[in-house]
NUMISE-963961 format. One record per residue (C-alpha): x, y, z; residue in three letters; residue number from 1. Coordinates in nm, 2 decimals. Example, Ala and Ser with C-alpha at 12.3 -4.5 7.8 and 13.67 -1.06 7.14 Angstrom:
BEGIN
<pt X="1.23" Y="-0.45" Z="0.78" r="ALA" k="1"/>
<pt X="1.37" Y="-0.11" Z="0.71" r="SER" k="2"/>
This chain:
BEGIN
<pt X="0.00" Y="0.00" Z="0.00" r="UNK" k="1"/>
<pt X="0.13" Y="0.35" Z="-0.11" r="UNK" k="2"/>
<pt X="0.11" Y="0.58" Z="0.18" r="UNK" k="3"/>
<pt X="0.17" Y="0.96" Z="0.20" r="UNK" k="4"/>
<pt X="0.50" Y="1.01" Z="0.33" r="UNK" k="5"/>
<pt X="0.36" Y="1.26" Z="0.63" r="UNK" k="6"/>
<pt X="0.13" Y="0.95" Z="0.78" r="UNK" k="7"/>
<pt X="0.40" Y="0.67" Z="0.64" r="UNK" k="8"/>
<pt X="0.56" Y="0.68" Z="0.98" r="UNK" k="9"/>
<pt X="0.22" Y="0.68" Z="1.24" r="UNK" k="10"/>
<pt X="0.06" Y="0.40" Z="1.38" r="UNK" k="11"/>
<pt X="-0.22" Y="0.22" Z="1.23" r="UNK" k="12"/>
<pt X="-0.13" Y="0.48" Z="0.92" r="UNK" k="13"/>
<pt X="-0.31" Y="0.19" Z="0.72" r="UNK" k="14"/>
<pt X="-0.61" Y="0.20" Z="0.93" r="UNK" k="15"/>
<pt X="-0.65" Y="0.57" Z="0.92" r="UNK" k="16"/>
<pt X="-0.60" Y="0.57" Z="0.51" r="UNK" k="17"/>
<pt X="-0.89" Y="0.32" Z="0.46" r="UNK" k="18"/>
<pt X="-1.09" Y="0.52" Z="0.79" r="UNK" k="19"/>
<pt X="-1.25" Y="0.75" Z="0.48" r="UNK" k="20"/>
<pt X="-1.42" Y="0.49" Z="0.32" r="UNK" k="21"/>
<pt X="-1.50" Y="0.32" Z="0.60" r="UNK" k="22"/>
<pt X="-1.68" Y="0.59" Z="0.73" r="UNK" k="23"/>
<pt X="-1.85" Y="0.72" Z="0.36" r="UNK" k="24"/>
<pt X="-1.97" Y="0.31" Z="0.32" r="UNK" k="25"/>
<pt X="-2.13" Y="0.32" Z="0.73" r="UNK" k="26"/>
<pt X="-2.28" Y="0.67" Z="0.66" r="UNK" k="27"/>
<pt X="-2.45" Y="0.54" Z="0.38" r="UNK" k="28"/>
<pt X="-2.60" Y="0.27" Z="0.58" r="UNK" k="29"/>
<pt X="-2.71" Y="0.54" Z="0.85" r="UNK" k="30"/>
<pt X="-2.84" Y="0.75" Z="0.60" r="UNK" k="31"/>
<pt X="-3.08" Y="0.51" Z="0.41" r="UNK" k="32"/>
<pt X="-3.34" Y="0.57" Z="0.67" r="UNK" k="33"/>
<pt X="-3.33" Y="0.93" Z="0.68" r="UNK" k="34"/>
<pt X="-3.35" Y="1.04" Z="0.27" r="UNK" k="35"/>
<pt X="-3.76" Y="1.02" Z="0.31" r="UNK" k="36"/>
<pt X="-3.80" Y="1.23" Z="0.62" r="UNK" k="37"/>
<pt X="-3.64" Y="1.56" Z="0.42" r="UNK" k="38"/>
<pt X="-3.54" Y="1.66" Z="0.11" r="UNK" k="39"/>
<pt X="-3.21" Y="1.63" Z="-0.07" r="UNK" k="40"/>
<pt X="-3.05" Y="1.96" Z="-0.09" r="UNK" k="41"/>
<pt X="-3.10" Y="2.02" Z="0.24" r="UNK" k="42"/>
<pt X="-2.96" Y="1.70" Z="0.32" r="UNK" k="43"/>
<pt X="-2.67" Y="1.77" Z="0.12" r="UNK" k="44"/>
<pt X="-2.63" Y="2.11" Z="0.28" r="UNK" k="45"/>
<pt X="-2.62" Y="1.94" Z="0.68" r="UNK" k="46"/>
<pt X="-2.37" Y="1.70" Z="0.55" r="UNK" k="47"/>
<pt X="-2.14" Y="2.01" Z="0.47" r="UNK" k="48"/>
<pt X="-2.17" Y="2.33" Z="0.65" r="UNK" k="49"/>
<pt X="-2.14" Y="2.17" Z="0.98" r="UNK" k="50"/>
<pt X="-1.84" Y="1.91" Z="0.91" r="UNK" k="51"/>
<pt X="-1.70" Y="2.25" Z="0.72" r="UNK" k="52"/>
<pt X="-1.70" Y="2.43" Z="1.06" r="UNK" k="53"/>
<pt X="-1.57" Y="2.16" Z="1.25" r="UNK" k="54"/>
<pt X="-1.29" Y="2.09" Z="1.01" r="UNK" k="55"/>
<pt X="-1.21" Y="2.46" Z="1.05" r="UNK" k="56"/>
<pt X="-1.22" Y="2.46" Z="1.48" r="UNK" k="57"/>
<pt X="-1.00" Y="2.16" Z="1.44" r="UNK" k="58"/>
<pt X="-0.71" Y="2.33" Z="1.20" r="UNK" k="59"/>
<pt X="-0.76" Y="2.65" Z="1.43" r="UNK" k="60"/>
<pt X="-0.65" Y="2.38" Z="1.73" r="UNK" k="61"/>
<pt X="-0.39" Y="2.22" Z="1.55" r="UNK" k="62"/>
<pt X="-0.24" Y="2.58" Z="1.47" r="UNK" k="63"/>
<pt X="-0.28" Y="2.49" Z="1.05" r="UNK" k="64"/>
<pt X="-0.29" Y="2.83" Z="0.90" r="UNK" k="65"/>
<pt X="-0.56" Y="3.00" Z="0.67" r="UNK" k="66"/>
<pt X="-0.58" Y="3.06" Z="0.36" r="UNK" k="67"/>
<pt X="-0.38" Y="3.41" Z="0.23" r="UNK" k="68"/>
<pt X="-0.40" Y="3.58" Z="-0.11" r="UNK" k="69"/>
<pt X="-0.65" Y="3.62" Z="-0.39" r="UNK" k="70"/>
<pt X="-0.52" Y="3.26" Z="-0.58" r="UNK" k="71"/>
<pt X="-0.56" Y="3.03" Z="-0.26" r="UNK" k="72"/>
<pt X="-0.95" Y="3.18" Z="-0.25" r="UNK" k="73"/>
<pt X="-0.96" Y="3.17" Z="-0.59" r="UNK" k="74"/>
<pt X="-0.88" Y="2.79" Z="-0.63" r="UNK" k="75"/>
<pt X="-1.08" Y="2.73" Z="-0.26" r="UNK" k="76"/>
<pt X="-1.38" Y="2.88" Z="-0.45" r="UNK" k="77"/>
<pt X="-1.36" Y="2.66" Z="-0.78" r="UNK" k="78"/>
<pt X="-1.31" Y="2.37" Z="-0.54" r="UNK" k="79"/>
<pt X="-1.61" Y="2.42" Z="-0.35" r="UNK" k="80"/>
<pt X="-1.83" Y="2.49" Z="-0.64" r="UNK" k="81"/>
<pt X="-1.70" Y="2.13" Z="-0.80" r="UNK" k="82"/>
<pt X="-1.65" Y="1.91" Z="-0.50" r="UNK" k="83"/>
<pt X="-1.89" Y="2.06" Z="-0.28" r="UNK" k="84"/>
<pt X="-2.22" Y="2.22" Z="-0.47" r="UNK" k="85"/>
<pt X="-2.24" Y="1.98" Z="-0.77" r="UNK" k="86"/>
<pt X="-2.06" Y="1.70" Z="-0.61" r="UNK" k="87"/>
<pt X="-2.29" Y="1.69" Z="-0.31" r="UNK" k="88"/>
<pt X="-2.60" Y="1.86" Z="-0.47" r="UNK" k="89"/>
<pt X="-2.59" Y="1.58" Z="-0.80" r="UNK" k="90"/>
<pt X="-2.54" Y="1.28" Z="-0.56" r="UNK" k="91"/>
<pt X="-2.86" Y="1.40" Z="-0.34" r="UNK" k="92"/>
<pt X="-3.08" Y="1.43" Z="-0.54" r="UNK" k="93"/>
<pt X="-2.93" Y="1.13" Z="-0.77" r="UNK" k="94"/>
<pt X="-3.03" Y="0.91" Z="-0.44" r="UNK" k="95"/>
<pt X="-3.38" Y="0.98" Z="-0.46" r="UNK" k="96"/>
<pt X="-3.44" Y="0.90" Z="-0.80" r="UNK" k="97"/>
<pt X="-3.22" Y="0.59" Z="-0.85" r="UNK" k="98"/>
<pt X="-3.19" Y="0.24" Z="-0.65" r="UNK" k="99"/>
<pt X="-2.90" Y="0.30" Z="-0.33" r="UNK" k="100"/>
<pt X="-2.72" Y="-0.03" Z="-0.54" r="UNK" k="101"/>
<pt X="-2.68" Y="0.12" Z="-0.91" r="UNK" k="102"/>
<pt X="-2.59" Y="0.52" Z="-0.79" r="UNK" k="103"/>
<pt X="-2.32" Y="0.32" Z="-0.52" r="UNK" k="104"/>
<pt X="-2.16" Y="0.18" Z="-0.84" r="UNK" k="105"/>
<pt X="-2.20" Y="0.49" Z="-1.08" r="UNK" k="106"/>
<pt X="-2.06" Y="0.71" Z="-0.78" r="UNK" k="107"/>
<pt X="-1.75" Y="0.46" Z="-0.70" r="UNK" k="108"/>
<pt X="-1.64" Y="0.41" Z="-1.04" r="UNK" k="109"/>
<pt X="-1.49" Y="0.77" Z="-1.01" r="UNK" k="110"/>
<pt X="-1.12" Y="0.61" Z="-0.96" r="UNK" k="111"/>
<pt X="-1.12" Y="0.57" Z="-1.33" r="UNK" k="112"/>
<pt X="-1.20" Y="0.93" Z="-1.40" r="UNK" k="113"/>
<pt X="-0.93" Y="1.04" Z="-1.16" r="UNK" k="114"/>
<pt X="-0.67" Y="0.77" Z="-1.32" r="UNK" k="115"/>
<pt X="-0.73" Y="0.94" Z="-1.63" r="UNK" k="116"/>
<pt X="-0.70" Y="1.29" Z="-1.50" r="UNK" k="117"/>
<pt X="-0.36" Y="1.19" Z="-1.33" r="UNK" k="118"/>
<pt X="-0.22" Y="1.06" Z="-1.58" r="UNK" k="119"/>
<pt X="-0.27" Y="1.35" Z="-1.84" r="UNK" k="120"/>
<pt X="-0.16" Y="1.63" Z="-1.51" r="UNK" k="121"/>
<pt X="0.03" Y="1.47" Z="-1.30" r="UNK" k="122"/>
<pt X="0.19" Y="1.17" Z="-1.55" r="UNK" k="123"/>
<pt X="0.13" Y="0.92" Z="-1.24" r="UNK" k="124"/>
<pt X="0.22" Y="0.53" Z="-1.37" r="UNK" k="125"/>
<pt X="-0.07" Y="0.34" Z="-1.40" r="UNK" k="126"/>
<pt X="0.07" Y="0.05" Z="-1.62" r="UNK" k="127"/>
<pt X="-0.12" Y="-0.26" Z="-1.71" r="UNK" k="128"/>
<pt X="-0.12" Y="-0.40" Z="-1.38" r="UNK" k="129"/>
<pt X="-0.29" Y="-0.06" Z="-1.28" r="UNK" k="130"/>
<pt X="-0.58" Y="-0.08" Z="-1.55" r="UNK" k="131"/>
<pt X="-0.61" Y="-0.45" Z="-1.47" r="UNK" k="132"/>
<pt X="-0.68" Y="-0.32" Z="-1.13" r="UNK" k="133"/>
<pt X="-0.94" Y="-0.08" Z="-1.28" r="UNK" k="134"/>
<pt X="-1.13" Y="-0.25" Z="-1.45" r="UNK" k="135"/>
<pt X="-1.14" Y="-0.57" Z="-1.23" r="UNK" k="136"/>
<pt X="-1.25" Y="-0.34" Z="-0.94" r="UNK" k="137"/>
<pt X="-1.53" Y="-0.17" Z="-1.18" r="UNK" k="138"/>
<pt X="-1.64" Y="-0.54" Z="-1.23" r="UNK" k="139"/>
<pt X="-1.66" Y="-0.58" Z="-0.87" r="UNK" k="140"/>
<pt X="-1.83" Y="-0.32" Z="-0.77" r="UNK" k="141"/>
<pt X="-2.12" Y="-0.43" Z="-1.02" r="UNK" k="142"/>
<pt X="-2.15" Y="-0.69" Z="-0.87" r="UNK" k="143"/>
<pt X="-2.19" Y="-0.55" Z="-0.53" r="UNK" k="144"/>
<pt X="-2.44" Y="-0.29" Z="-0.59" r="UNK" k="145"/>
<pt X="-2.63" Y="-0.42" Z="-0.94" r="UNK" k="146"/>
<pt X="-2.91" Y="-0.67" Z="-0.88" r="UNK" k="147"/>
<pt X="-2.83" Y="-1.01" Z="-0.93" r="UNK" k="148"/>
<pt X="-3.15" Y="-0.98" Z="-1.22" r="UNK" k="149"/>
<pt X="-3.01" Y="-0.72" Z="-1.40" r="UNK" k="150"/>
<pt X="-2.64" Y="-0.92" Z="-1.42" r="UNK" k="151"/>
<pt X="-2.82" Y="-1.20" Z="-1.54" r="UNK" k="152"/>
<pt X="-3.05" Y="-1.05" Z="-1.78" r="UNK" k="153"/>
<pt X="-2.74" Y="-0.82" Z="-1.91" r="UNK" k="154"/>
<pt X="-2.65" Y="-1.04" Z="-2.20" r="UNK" k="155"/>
<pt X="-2.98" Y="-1.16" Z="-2.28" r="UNK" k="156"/>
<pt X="-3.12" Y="-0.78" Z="-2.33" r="UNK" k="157"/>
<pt X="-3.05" Y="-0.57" Z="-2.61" r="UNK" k="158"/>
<pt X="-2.82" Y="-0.29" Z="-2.56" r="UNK" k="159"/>
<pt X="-3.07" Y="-0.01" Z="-2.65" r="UNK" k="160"/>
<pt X="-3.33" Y="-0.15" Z="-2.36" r="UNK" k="161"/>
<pt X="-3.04" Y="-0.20" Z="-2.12" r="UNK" k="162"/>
<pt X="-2.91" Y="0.18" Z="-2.16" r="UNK" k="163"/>
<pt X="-3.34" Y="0.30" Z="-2.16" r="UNK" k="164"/>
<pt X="-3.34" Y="0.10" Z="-1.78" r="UNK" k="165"/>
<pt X="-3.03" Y="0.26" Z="-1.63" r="UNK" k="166"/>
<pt X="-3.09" Y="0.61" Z="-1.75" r="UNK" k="167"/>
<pt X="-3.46" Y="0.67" Z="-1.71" r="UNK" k="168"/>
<pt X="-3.47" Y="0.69" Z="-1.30" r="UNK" k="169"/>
<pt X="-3.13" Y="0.97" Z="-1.29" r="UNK" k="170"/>
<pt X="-2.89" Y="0.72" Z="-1.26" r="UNK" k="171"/>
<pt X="-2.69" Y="1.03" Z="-1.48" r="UNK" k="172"/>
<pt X="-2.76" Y="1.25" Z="-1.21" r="UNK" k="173"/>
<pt X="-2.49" Y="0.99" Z="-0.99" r="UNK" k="174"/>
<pt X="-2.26" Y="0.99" Z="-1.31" r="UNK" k="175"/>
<pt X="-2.22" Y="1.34" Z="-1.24" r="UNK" k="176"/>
<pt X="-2.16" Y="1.33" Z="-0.90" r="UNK" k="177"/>
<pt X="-1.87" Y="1.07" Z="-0.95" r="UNK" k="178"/>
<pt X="-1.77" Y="1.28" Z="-1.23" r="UNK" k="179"/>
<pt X="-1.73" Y="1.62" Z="-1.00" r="UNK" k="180"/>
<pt X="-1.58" Y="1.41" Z="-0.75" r="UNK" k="181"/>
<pt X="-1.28" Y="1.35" Z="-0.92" r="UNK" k="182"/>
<pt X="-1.23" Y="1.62" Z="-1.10" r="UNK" k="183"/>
<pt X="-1.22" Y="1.77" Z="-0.74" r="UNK" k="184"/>
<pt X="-0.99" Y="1.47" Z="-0.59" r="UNK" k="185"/>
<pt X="-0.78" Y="1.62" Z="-0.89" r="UNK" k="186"/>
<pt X="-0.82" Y="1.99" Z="-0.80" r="UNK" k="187"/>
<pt X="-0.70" Y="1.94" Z="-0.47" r="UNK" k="188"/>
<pt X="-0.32" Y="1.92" Z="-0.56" r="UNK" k="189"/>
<pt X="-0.35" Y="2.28" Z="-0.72" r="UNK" k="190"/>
<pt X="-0.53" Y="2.39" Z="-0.39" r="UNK" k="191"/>
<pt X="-0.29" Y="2.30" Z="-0.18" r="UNK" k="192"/>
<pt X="0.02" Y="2.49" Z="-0.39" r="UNK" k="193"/>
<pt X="-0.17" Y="2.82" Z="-0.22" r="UNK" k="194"/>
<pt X="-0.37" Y="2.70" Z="0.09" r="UNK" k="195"/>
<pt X="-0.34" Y="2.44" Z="0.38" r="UNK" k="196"/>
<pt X="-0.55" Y="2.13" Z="0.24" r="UNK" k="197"/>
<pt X="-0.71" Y="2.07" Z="0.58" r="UNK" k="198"/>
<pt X="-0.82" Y="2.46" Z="0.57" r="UNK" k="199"/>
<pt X="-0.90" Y="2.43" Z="0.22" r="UNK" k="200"/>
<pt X="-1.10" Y="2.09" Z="0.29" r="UNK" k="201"/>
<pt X="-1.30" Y="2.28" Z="0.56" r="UNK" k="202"/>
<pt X="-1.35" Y="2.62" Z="0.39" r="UNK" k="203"/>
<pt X="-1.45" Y="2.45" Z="0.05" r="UNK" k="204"/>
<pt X="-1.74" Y="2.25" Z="0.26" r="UNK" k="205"/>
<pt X="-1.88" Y="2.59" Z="0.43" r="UNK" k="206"/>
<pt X="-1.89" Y="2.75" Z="0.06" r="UNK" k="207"/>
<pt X="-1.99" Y="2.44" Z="-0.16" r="UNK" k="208"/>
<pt X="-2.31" Y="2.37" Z="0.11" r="UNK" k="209"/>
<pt X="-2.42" Y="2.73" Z="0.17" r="UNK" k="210"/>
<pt X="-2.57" Y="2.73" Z="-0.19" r="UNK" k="211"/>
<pt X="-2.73" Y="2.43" Z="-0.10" r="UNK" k="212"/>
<pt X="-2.94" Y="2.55" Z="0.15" r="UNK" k="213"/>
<pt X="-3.02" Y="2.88" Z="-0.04" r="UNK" k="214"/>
<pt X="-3.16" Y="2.64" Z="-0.32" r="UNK" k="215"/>
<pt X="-3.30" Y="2.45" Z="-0.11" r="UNK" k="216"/>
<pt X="-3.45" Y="2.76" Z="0.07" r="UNK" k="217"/>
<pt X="-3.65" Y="2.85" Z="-0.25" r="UNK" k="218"/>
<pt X="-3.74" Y="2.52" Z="-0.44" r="UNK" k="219"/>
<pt X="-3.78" Y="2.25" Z="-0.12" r="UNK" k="220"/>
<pt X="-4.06" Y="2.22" Z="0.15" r="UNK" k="221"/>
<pt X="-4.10" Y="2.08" Z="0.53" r="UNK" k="222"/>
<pt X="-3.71" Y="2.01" Z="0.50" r="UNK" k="223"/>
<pt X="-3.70" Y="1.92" Z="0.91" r="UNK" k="224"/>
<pt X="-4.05" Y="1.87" Z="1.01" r="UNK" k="225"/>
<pt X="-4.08" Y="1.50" Z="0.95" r="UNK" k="226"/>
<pt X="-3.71" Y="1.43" Z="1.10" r="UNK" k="227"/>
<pt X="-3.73" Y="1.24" Z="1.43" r="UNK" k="228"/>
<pt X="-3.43" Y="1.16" Z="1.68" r="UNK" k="229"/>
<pt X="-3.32" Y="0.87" Z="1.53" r="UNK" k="230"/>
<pt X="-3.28" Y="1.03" Z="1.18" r="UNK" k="231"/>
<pt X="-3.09" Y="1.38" Z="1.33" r="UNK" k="232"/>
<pt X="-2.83" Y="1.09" Z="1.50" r="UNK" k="233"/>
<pt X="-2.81" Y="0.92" Z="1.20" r="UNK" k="234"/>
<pt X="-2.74" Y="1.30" Z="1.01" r="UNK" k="235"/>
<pt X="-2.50" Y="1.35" Z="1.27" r="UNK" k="236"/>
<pt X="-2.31" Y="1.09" Z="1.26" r="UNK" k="237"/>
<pt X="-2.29" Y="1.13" Z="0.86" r="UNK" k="238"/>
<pt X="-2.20" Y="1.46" Z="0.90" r="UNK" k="239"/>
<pt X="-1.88" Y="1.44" Z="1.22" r="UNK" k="240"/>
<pt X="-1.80" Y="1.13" Z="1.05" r="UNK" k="241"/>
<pt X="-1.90" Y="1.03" Z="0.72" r="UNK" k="242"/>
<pt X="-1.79" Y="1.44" Z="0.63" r="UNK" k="243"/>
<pt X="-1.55" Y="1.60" Z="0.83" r="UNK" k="244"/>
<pt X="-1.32" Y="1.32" Z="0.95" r="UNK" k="245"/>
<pt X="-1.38" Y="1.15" Z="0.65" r="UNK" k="246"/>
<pt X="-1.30" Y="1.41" Z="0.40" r="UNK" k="247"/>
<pt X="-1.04" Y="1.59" Z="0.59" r="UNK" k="248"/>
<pt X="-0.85" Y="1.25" Z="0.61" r="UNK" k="249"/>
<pt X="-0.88" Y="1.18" Z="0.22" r="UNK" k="250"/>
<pt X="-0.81" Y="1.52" Z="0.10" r="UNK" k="251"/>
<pt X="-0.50" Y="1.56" Z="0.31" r="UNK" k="252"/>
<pt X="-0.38" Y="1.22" Z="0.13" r="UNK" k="253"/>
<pt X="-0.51" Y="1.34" Z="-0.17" r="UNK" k="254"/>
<pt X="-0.28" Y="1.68" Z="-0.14" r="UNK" k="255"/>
<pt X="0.05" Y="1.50" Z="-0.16" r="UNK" k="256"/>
<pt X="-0.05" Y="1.08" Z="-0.23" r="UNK" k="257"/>
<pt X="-0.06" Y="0.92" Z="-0.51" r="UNK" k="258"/>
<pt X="-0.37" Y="1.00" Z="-0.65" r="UNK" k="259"/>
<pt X="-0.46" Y="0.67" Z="-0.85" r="UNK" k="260"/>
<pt X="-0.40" Y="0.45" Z="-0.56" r="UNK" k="261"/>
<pt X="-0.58" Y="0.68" Z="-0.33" r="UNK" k="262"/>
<pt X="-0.88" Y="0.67" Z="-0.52" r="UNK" k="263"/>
<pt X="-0.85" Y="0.34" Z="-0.60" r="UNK" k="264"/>
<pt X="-0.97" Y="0.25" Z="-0.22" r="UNK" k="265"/>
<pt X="-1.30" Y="0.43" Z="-0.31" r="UNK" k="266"/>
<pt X="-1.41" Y="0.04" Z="-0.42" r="UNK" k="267"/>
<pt X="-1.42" Y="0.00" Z="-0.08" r="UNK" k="268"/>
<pt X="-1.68" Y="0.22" Z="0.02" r="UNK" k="269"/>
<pt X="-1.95" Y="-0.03" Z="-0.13" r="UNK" k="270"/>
<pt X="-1.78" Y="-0.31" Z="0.05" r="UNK" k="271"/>
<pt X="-1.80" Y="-0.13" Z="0.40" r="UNK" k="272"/>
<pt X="-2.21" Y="-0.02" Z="0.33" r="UNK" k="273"/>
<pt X="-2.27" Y="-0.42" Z="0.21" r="UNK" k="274"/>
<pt X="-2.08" Y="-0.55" Z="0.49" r="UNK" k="275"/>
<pt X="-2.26" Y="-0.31" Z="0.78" r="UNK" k="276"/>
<pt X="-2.61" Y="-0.37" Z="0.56" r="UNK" k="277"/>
<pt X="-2.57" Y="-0.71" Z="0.67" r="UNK" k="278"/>
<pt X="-2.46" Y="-0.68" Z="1.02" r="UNK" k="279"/>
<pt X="-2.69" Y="-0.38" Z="1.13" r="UNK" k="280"/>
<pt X="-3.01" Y="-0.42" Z="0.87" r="UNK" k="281"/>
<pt X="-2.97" Y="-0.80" Z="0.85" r="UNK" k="282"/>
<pt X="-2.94" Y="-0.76" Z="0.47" r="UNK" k="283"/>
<pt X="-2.88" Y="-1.11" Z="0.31" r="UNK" k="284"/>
<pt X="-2.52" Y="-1.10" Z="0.05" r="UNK" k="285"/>
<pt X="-2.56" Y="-1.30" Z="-0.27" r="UNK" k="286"/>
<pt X="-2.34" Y="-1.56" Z="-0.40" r="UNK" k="287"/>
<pt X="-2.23" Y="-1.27" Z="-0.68" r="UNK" k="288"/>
<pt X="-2.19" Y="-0.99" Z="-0.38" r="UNK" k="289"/>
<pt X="-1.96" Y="-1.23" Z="-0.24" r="UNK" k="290"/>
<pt X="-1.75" Y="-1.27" Z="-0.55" r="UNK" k="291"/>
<pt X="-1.80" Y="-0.88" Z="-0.63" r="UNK" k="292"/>
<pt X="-1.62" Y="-0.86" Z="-0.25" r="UNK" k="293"/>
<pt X="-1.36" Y="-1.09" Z="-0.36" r="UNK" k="294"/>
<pt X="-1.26" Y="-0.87" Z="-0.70" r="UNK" k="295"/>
<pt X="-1.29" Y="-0.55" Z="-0.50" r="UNK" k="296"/>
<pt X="-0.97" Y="-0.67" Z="-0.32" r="UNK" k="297"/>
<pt X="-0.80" Y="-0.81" Z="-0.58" r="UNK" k="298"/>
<pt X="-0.83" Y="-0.48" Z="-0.74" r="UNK" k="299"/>
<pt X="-0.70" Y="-0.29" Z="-0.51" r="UNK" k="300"/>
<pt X="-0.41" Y="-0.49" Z="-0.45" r="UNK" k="301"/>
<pt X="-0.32" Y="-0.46" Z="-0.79" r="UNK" k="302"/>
<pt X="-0.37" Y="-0.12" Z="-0.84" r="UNK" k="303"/>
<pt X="-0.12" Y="-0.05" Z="-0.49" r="UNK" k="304"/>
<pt X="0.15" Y="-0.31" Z="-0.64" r="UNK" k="305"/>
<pt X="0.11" Y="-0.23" Z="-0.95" r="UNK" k="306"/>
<pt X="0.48" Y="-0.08" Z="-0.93" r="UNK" k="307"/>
<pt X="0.59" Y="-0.43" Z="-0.77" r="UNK" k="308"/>
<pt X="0.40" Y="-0.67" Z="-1.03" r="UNK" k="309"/>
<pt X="0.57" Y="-0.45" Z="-1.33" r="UNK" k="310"/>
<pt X="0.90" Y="-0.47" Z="-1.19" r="UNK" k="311"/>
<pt X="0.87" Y="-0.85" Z="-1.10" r="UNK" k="312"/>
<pt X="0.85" Y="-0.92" Z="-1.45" r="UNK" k="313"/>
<pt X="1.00" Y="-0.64" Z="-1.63" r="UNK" k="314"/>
<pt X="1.36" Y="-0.78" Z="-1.38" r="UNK" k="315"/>
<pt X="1.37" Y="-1.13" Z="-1.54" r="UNK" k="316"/>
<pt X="1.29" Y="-1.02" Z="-1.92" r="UNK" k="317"/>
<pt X="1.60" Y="-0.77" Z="-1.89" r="UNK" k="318"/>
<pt X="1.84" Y="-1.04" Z="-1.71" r="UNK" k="319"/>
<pt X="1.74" Y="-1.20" Z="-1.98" r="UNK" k="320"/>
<pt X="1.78" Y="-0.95" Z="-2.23" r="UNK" k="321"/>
<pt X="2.14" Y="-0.88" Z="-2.14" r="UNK" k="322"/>
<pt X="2.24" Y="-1.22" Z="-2.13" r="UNK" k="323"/>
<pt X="2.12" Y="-1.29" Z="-2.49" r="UNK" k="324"/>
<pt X="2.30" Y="-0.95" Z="-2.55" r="UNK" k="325"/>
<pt X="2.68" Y="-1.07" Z="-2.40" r="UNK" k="326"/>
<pt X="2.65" Y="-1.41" Z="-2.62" r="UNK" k="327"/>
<pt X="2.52" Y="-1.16" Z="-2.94" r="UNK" k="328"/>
<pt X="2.86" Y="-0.99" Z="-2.81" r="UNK" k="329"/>
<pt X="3.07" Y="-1.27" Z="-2.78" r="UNK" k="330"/>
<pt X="2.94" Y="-1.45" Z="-3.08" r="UNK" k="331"/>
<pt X="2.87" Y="-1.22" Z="-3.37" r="UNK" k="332"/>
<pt X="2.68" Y="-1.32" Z="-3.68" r="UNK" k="333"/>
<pt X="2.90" Y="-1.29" Z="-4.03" r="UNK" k="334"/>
């Protein structure tokens, strides 16, 4: 596992890389409940503004400093509009028009956007080992959130009906949101050459969520009247959680990581919300969510030693290499 060289050296610096998803994957769990007792924007905007002020009070603590100049708001502001307002605002209103297992896979195949995106910035490796990675974690993934009818019937509908089913009921509207995502997983590395990305995390959630609420303000209705206890515990716990700690953590990887294999541990995010499903809502795992558990850690293996697996080959094709080159040497052709 690649780690950012600030955490490399602190205990359980594994532990705390995975803690985002972890925490995203249970916050969806404890949010399931809650999506019919308000409405989406304003959902979106208590995920933010809060964590964002907490995140801020924290880097306050800590002594982090704040942002300076007209660039580091500049870059803040185009962060918060991407990975905060449509990031956020797309993947709200995407869960209430779309089944929780279909958005979960549109929103986490995002590592492939970001793969893309690093490799044309930043000119990260991602090799063949890497896109085998990819692609076997996109496969996963299906199979954790698709229905087990709609992998079976793939190959026996036509491909004009199959496209119709998945994007009449907003699935696009998730696309989006895994879209803005990371392009803003990308953007982070250019925030942080002018701010403090823990500042920048917090400051971008205050700004991206405020135009939440005020659009929520004018176009949504009885936003709080029908939430109970359980469902402003399960809100908080999203939002300390499943927002602050969660994003703070990634986006300070994000700011000096390896973006690729970063993101690639966003395939664990369905895993985490499958695996607490079952514990906590006694939801029953197919023989295909099993297998789609299975590939999601075989992906991510490969994408993290994708450096390893290339060199473990490329090392025994040049021995080889140079010793057919010394007897070419020592036994030229006339």
């Amino acid at each position: 596992m690649e780690l950012n060289k600030s955490v490399s050296g602190i205990p359980f610096a594994t532990l705390l890389l995975i803690s985002p998803f972890f925490f995203w994957g249970t916050a969806m769990v404890a949010m399931k409940g809650v999506i019919p007792h308000t409405t989406p924007l304003f959902m979106a905007g208590v995920r933010l503004v809060p964590a964002g002020l907490i995140i801020l009070i924290a880097a306050a603590f800590i002594g982090k400093p704040q942002p300076k100049g007209w660039a580091a708001w500049l870059w803040i502001a185009l962060f918060a509009l991407v990975d905060g307002t449509l990031f956020q605002g797309f993947l709200a209103l995407g869960l209430t028009k779309t089944g929780a297992g279909l958005g979960s896979v549109m929103i986490d195949s995002q590592p492939l956007a970001v793969a893309l995106l690093s490799l044309w910035l930043f000119k990260e490796y991602i090799g063949v080992w890497g896109w085998l990675g990819l692609t076997v974690g996109v496969i996963g993934i299906s199979l954790i959130g698709l229905p087990d009818e709609l992998i079976s019937g793939f190959f026996s509908s036509s491909t004009i009906s199959l496209s119709h089913s998945l994007f009449t009921s907003g699935e696009w509207l998730m696309l989006l949101a895994a879209l803005s995502m990371a392009v803003g997983t990308v953007m982070i590395r250019f925030v942080s050459r002018y701010a403090d990305p823990v500042t920048a995390t917090g400051w971008h959630m205050i700004l991206g969520g405020l135009p939440l609420w005020g659009i929520s303000s004018v176009v949504e209705s009885h936003q709080w009247e029908n939430i109970v206890l359980s469902d402003w515990l399960a809100l908080s716990y999203a939002t300390v959680l499943g927002s602050a700690i969660a994003y703070g953590l990634f986006f300070y990887f994000a700011s000096s990581g390896n973006l690729t294999s970063l993101s690639s541990l966003t395939f664990l995010t369905p895993v985490f919300a499958l695996l607490f499903g079952n514990l906590l809502l006694k939801e029953v795992l197919s023989p295909l969510q099993w297998l789609g558990v299975s590939l999601t850690f075989i992906s991510i293996y490969l994408i993290n030693q994708r450096y390893t697996l290339a060199g473990a080959i490329d090392t025994p094709r040049a021995k080889a290499t140079g010793i057919l080159k010394r007897l070419i040497s020592q036994y030229p052709y006339h």
